[in-house]
mmCIF file as Biopython writes it, N, C-alpha, C and O atoms, coordinates in Angstrom:
data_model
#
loop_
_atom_site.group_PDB
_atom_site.id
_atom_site.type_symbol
_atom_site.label_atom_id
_atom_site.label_alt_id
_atom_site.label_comp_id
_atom_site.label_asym_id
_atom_site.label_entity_id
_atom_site.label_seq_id
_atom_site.pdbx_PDB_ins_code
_atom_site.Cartn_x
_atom_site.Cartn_y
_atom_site.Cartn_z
_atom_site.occupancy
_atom_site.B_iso_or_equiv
_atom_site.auth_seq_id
_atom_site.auth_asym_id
_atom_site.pdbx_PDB_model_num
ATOM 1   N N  . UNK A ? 1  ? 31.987 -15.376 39.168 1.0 0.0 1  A 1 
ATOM 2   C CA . UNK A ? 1  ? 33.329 -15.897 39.321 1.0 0.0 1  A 1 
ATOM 3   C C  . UNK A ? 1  ? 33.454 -17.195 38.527 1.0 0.0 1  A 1 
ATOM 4   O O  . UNK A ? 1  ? 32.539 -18.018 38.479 1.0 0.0 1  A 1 
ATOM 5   N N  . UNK A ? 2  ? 34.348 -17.308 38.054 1.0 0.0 2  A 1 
ATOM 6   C CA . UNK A ? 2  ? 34.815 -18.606 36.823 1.0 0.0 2  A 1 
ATOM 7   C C  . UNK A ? 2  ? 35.571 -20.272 37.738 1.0 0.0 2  A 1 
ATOM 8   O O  . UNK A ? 2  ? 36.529 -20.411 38.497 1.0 0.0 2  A 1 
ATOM 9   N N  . UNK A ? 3  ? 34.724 -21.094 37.258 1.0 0.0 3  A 1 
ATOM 10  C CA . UNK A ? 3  ? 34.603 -22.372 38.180 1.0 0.0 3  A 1 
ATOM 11  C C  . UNK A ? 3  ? 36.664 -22.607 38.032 1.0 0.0 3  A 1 
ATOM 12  O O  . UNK A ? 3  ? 37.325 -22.809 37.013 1.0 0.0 3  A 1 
ATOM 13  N N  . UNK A ? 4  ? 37.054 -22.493 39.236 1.0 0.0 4  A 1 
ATOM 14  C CA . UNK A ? 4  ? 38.774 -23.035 38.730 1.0 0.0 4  A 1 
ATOM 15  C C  . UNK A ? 4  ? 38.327 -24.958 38.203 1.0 0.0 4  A 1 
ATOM 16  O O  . UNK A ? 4  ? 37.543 -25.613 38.890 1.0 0.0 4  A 1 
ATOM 17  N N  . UNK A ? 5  ? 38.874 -25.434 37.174 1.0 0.0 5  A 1 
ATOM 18  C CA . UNK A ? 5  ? 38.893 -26.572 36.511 1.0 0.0 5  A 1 
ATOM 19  C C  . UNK A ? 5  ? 40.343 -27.110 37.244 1.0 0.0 5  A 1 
ATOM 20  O O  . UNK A ? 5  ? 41.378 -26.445 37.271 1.0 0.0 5  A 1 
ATOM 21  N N  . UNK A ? 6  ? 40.152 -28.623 37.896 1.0 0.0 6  A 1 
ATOM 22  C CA . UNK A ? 6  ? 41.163 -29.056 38.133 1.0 0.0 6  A 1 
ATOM 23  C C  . UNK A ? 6  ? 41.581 -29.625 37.122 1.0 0.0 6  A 1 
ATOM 24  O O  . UNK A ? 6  ? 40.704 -30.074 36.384 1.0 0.0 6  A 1 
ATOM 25  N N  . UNK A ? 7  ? 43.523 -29.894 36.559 1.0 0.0 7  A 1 
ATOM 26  C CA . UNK A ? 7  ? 43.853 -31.043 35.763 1.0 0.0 7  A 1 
ATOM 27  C C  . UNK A ? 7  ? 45.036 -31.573 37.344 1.0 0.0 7  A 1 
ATOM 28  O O  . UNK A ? 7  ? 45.739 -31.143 38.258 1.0 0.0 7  A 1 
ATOM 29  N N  . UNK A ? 8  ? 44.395 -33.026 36.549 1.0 0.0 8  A 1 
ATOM 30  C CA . UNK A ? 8  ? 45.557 -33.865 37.130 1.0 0.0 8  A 1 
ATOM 31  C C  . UNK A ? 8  ? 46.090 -34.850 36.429 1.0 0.0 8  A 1 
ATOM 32  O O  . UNK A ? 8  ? 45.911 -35.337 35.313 1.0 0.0 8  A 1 
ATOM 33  N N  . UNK A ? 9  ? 46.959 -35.080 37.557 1.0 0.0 9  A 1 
ATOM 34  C CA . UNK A ? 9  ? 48.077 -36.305 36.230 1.0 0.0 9  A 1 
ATOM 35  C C  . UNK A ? 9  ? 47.210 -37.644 36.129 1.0 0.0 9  A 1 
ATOM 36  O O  . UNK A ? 9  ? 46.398 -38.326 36.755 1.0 0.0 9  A 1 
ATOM 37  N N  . UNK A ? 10 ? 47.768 -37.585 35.178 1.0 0.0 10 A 1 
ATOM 38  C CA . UNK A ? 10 ? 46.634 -39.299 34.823 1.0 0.0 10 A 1 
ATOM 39  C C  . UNK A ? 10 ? 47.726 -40.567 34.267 1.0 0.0 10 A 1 
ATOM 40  O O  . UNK A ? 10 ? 48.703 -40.509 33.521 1.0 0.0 10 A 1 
ATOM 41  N N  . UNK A ? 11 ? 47.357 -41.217 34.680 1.0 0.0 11 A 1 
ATOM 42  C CA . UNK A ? 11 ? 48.504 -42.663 34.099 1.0 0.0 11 A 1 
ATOM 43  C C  . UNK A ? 11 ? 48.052 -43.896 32.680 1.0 0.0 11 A 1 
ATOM 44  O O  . UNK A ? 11 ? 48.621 -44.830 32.113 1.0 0.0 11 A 1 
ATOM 45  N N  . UNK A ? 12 ? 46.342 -43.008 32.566 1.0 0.0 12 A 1 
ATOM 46  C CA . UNK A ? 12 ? 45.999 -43.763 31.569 1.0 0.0 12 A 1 
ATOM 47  C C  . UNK A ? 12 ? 46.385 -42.925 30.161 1.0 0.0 12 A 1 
ATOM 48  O O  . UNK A ? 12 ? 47.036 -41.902 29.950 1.0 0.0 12 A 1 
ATOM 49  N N  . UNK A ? 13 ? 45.709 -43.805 29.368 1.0 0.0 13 A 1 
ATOM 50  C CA . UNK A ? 13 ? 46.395 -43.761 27.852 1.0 0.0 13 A 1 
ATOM 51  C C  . UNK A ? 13 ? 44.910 -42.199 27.338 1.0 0.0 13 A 1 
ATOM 52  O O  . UNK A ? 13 ? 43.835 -41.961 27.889 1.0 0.0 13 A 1 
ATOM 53  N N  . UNK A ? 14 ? 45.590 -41.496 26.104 1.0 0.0 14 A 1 
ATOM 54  C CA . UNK A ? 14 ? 44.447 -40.436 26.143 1.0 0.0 14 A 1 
ATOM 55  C C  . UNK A ? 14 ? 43.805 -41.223 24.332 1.0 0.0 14 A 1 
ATOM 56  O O  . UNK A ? 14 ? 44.311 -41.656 23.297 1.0 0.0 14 A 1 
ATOM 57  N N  . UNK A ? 15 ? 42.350 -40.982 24.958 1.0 0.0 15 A 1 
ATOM 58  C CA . UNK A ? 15 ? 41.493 -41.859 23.824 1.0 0.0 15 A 1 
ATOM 59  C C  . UNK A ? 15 ? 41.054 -40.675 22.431 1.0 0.0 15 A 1 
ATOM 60  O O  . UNK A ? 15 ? 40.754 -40.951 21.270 1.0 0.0 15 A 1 
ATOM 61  N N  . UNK A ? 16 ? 41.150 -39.535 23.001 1.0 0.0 16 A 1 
ATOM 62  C CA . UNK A ? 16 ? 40.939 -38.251 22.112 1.0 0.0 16 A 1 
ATOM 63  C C  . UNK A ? 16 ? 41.824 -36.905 22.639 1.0 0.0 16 A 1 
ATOM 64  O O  . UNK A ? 16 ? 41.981 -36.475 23.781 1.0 0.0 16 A 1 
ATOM 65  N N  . UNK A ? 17 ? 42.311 -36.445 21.409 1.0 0.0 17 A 1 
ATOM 66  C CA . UNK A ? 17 ? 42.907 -35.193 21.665 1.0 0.0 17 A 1 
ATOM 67  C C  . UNK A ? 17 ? 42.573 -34.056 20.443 1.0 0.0 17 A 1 
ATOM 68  O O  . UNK A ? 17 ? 42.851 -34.314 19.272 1.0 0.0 17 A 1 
ATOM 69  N N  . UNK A ? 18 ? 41.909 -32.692 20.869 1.0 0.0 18 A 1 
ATOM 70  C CA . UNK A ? 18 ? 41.447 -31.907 19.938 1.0 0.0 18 A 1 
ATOM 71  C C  . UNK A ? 18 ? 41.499 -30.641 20.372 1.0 0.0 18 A 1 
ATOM 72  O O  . UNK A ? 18 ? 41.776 -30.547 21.568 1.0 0.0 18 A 1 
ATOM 73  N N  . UNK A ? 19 ? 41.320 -29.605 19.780 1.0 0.0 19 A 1 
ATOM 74  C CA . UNK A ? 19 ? 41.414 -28.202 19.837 1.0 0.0 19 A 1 
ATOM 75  C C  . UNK A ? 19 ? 39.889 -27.464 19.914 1.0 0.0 19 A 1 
ATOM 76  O O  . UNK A ? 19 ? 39.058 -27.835 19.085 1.0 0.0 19 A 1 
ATOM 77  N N  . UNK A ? 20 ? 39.621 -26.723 20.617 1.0 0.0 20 A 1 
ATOM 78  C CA . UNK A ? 20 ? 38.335 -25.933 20.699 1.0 0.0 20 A 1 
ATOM 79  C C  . UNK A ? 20 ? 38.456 -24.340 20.663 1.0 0.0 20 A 1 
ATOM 80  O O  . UNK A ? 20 ? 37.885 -23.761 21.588 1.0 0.0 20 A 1 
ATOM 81  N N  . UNK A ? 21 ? 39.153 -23.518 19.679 1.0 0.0 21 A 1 
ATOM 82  C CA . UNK A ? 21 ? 39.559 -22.411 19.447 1.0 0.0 21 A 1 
ATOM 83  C C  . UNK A ? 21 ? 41.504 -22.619 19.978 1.0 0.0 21 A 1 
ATOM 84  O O  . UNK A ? 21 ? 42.300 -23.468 19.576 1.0 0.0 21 A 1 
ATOM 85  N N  . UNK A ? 22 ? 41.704 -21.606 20.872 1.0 0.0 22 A 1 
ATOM 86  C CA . UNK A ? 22 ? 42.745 -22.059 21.597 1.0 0.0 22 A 1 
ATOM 87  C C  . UNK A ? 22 ? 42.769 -22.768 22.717 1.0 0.0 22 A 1 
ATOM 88  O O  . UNK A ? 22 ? 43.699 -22.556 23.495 1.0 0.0 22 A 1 
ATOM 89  N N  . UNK A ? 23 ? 41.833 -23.691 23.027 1.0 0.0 23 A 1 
ATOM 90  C CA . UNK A ? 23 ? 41.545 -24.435 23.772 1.0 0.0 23 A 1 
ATOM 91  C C  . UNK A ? 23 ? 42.208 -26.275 23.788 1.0 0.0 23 A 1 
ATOM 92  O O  . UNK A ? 23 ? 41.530 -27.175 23.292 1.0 0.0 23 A 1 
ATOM 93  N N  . UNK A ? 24 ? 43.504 -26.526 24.395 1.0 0.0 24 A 1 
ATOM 94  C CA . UNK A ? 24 ? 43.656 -28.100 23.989 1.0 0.0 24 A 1 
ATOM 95  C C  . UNK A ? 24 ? 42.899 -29.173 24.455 1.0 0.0 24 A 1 
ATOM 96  O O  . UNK A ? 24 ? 43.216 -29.247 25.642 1.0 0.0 24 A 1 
ATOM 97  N N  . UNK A ? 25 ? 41.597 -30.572 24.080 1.0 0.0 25 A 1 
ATOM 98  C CA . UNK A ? 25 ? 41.051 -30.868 25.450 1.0 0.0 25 A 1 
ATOM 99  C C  . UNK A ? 25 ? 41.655 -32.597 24.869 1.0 0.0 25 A 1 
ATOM 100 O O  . UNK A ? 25 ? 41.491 -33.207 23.813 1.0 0.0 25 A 1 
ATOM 101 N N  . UNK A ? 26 ? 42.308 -32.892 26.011 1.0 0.0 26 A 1 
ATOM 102 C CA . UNK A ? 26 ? 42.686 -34.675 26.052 1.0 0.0 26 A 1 
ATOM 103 C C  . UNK A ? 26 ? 41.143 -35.419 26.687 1.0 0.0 26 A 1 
ATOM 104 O O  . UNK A ? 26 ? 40.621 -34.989 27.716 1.0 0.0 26 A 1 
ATOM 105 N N  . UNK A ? 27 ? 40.663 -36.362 26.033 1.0 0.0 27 A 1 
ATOM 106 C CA . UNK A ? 27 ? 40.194 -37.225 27.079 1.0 0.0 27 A 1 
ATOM 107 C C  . UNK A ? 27 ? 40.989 -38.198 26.889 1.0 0.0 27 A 1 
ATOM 108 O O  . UNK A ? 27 ? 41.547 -38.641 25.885 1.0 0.0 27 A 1 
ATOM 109 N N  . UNK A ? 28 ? 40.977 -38.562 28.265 1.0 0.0 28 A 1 
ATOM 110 C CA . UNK A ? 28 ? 41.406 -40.090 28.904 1.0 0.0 28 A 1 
ATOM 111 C C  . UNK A ? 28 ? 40.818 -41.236 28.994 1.0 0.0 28 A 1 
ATOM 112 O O  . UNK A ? 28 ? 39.590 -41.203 29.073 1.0 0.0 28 A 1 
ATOM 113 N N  . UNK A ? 29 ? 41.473 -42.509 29.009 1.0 0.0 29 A 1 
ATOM 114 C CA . UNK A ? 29 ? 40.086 -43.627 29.021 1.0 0.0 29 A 1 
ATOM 115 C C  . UNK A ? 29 ? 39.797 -43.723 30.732 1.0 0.0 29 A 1 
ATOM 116 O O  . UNK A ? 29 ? 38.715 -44.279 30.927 1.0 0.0 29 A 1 
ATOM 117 N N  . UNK A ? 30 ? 40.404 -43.373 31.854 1.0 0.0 30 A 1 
ATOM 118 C CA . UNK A ? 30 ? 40.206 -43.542 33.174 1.0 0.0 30 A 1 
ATOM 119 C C  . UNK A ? 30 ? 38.925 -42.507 33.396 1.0 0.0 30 A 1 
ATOM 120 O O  . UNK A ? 30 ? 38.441 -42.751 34.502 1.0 0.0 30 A 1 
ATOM 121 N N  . UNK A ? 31 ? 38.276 -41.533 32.786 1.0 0.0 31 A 1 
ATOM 122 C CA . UNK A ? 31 ? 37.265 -40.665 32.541 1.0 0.0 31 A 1 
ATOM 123 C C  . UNK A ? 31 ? 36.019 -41.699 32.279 1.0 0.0 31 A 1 
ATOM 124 O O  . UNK A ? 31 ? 34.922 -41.145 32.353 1.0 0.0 31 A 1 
ATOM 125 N N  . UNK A ? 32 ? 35.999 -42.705 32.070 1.0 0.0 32 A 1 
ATOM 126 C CA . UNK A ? 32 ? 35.103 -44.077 31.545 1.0 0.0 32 A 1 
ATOM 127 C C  . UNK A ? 32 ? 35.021 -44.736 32.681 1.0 0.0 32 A 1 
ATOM 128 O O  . UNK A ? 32 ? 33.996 -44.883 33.346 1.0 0.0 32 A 1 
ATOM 129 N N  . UNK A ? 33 ? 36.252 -45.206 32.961 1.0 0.0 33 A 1 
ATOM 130 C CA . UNK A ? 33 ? 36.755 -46.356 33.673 1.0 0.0 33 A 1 
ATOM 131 C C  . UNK A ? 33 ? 35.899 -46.815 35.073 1.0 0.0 33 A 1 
ATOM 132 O O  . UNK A ? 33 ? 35.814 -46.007 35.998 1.0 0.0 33 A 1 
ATOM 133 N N  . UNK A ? 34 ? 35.228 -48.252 35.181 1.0 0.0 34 A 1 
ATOM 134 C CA . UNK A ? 34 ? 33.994 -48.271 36.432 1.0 0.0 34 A 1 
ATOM 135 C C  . UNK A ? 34 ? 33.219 -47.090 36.444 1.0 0.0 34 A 1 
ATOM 136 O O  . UNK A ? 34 ? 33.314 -46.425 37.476 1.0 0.0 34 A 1 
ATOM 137 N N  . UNK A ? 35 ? 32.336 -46.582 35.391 1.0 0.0 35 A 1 
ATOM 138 C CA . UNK A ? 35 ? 31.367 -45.558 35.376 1.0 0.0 35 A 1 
ATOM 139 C C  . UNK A ? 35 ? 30.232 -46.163 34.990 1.0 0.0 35 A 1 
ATOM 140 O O  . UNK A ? 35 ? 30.244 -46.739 33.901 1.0 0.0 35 A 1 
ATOM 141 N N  . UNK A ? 36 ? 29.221 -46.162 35.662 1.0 0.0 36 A 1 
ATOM 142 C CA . UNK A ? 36 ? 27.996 -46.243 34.764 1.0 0.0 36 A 1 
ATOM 143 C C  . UNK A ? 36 ? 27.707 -45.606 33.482 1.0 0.0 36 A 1 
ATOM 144 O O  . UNK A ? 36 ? 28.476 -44.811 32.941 1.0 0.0 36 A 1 
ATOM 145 N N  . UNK A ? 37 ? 26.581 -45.972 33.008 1.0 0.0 37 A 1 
ATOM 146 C CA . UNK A ? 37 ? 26.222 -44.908 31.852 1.0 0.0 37 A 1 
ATOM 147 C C  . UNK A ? 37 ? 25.556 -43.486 32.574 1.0 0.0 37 A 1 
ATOM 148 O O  . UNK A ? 37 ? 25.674 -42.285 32.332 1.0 0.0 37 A 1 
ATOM 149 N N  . UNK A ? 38 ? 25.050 -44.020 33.248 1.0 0.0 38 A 1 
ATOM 150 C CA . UNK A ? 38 ? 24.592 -42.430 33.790 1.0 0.0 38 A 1 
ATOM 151 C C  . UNK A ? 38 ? 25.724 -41.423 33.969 1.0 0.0 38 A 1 
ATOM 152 O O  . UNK A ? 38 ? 25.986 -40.316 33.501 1.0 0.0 38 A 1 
ATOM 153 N N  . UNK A ? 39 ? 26.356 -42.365 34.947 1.0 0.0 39 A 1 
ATOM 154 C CA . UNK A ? 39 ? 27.928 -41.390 35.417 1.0 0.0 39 A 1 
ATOM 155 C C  . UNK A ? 39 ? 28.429 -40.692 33.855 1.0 0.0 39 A 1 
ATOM 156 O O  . UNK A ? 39 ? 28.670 -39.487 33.775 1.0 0.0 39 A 1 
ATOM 157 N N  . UNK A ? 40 ? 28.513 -41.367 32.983 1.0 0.0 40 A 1 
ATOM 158 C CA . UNK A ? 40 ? 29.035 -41.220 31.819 1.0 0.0 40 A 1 
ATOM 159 C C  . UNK A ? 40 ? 28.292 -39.943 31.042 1.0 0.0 40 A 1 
ATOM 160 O O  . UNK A ? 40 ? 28.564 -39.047 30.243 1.0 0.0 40 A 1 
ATOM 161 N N  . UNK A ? 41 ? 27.493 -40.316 31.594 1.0 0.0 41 A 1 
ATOM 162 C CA . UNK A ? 41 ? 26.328 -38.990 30.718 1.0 0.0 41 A 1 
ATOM 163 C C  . UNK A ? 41 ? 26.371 -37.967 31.484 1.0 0.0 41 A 1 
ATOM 164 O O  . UNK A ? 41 ? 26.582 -36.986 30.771 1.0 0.0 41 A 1 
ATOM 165 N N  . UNK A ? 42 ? 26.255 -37.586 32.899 1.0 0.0 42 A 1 
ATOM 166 C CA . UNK A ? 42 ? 26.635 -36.544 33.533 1.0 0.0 42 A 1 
ATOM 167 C C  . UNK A ? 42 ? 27.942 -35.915 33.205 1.0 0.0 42 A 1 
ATOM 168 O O  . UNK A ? 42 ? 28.123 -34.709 33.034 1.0 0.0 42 A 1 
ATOM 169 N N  . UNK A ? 43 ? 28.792 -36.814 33.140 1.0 0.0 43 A 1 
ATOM 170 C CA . UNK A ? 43 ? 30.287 -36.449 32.627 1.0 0.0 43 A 1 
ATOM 171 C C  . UNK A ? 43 ? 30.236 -35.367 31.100 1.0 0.0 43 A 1 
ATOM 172 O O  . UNK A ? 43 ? 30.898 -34.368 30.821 1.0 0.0 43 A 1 
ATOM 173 N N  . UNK A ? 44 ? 29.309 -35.986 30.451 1.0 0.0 44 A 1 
ATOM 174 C CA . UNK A ? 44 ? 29.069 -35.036 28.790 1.0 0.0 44 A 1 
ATOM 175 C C  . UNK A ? 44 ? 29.004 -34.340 28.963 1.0 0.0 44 A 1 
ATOM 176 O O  . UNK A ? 44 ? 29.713 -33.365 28.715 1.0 0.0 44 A 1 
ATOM 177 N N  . UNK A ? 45 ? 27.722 -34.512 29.718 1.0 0.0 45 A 1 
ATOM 178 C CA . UNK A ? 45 ? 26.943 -32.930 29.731 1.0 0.0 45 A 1 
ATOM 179 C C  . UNK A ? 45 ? 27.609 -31.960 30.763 1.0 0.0 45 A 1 
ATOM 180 O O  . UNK A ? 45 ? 27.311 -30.779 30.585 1.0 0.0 45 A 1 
ATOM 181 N N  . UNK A ? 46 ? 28.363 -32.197 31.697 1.0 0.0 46 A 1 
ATOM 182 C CA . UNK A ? 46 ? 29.389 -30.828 32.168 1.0 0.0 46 A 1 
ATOM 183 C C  . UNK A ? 46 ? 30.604 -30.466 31.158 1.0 0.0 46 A 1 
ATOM 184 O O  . UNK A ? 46 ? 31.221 -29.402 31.109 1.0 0.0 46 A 1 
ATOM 185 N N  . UNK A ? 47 ? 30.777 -31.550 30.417 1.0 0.0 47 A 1 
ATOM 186 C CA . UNK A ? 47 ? 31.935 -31.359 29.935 1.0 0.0 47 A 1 
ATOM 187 C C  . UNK A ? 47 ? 31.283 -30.095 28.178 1.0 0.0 47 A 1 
ATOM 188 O O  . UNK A ? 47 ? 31.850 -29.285 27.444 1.0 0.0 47 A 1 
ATOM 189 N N  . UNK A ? 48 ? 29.989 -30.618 28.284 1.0 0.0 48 A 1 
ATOM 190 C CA . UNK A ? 48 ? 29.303 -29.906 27.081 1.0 0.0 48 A 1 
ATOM 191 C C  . UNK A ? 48 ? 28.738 -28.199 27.488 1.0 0.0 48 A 1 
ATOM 192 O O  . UNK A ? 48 ? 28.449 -27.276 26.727 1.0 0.0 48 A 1 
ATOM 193 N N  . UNK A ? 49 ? 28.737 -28.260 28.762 1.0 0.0 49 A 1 
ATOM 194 C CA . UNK A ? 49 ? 28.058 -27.099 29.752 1.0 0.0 49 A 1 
ATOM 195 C C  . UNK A ? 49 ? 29.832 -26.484 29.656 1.0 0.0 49 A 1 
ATOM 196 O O  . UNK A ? 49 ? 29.913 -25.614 28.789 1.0 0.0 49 A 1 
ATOM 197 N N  . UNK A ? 50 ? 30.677 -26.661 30.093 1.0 0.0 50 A 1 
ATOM 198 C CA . UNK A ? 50 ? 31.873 -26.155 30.258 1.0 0.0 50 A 1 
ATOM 199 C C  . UNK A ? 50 ? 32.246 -25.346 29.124 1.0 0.0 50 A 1 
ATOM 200 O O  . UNK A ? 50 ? 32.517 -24.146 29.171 1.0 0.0 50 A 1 
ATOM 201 N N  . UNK A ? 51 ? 32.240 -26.170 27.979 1.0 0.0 51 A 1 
ATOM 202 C CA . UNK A ? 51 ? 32.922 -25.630 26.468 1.0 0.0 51 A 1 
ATOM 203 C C  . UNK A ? 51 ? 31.778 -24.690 26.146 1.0 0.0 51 A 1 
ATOM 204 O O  . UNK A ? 51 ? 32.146 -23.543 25.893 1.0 0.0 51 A 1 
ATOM 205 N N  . UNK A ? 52 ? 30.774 -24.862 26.109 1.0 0.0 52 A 1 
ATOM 206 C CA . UNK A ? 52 ? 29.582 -23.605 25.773 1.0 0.0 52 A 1 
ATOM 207 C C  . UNK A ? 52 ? 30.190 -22.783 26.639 1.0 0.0 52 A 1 
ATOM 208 O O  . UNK A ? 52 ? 31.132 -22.135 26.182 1.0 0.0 52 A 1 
ATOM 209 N N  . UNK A ? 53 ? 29.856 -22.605 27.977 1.0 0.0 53 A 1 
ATOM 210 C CA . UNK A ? 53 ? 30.299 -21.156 28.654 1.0 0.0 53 A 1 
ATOM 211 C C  . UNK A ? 53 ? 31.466 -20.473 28.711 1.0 0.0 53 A 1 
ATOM 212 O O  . UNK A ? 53 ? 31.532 -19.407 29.322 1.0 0.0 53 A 1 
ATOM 213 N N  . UNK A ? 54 ? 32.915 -21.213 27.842 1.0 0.0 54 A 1 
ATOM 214 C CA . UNK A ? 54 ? 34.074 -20.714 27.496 1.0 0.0 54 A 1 
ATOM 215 C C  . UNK A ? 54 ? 33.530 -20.286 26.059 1.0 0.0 54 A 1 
ATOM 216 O O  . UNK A ? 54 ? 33.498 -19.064 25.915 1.0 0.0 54 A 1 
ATOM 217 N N  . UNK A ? 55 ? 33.332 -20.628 25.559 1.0 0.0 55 A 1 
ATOM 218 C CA . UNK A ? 55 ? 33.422 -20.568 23.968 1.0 0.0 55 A 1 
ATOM 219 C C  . UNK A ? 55 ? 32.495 -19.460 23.644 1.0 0.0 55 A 1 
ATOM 220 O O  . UNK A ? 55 ? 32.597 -18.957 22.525 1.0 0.0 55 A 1 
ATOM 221 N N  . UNK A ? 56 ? 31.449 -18.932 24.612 1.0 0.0 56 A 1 
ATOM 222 C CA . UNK A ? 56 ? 30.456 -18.101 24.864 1.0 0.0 56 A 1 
ATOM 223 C C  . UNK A ? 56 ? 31.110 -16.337 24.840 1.0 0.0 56 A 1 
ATOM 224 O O  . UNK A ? 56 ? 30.795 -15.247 24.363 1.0 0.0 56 A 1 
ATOM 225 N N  . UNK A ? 57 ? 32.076 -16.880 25.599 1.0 0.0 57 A 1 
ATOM 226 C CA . UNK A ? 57 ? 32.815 -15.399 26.413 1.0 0.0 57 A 1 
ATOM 227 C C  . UNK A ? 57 ? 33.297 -14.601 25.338 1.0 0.0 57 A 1 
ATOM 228 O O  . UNK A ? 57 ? 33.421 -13.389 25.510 1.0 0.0 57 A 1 
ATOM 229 N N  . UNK A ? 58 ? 33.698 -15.344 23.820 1.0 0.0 58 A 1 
ATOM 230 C CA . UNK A ? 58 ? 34.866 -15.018 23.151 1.0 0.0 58 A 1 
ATOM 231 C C  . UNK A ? 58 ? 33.996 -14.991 21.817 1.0 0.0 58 A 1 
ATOM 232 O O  . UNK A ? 58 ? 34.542 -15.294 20.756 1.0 0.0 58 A 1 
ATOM 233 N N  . UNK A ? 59 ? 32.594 -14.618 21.854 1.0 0.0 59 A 1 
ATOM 234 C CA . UNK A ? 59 ? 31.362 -14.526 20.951 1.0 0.0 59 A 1 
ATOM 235 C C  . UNK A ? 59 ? 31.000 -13.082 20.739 1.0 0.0 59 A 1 
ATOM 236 O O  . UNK A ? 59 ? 30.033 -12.784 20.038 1.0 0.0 59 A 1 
#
């Protein structure tokens, strides 16, 4: 079964916006915001784990 991805509204400003096939992905700077680096690095790497297992399906 396919993880449902929440979006929510965000009030911060978006620091990147790009395309991953038909895929749109915004980051935000509140995605940073009071994070450690660790926090920050866990954040990649799901966000790097996510786009592999979409981008996988359509291979």
């Amino acid at each position: 079964m396919k993880e449902k991805i929440e979006v929510k509204e965000s009030e911060s400003m978006i620091v990147d916006k790009f395309k991953l096939g038909s895929t749109q992905v915004e980051i935000y700077n509140d995605a940073y915001k009071n994070k450690t680096k660790e926090d920050i690095e866990k954040i990649l790497k799901r966000i790097a784990y996510i786009v592999q297992n979409e981008t996988n399906i359509y291979q």
